[in-house]
C-alpha positions in Angstrom: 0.0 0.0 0.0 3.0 2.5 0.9 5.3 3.4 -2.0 9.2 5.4 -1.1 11.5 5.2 1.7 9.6 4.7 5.2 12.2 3.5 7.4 11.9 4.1 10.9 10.9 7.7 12.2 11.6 9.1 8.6 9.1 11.9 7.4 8.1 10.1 5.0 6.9 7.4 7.5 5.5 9.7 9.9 3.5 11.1 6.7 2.4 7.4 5.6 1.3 6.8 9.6 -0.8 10.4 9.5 -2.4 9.7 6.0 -3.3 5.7 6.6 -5.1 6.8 10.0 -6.9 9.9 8.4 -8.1 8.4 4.9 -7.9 4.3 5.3 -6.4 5.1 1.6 -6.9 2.2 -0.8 -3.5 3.3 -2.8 -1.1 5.2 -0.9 2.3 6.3 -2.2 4.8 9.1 -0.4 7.9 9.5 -2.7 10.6 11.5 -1.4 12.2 13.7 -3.9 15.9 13.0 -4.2 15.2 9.4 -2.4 15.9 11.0 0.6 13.4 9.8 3.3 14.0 13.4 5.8 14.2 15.5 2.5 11.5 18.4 2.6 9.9 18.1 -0.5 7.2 14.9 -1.2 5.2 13.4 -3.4 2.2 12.3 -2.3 -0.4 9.6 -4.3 -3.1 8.8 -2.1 -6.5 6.8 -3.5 -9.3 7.0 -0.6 -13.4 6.8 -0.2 -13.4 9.4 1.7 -12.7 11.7 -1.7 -15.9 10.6 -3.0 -17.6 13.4 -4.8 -15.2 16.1 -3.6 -13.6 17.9 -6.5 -9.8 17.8 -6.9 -8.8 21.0 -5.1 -11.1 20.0 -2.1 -8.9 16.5 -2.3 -5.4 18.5 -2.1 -7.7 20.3 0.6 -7.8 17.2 2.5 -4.4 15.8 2.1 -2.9 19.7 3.2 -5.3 19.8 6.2 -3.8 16.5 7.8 -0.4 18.2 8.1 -1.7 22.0 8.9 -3.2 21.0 12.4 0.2 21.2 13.8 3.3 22.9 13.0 5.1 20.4 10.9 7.8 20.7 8.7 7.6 17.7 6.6 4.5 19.3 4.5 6.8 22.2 3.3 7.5 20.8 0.3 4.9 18.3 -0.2 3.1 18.6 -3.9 0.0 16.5 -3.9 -0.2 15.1 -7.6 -2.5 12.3 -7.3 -5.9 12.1 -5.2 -8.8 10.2 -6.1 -11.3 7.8 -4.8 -12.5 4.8 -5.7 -11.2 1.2 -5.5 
């Protein structure tokens, strides 16, 4: 279910762990740009119900909010290219 480099308490981990508990995502893929797992910038490819009849801006909505309740550094960089619904 979990695409990049997740090792341990990576960012990209800690962002698998926030997005798997917030959307139950059917498809979920965090690539770190440059392969590096503590780098700031992200991909992020996340197939979930709960997008359903939201349109794509409310999806990147969704994904942005998860990181925006507290001040976290790892969604500096993060560019949300692929959101949908569906499984």
């Amino acid at each position: 279910m979990m695409s990049g480099t997740a090792e341990g308490d990576s960012v990209v981990a800690g962002m698998v762990k926030k997005l798997e508990k917030e959307f139950t995502p059917v498809k979920l893929e965090v690539i770190p740009a440059y392969g590096d797992p503590n780098g700031s910038h992200v991909t992020i490819n996340v197939v979930s119900d709960a997008f359903e009849g939201k349109r794509p801006v409310q999806r990147q909505q969704l994904v942005y909010k998860v990181f925006q309740r507290r001040a976290v550094p790892e969604c500096g960089g993060a560019g949300v290219s692929g959101v949908g619904w569906g499984a």
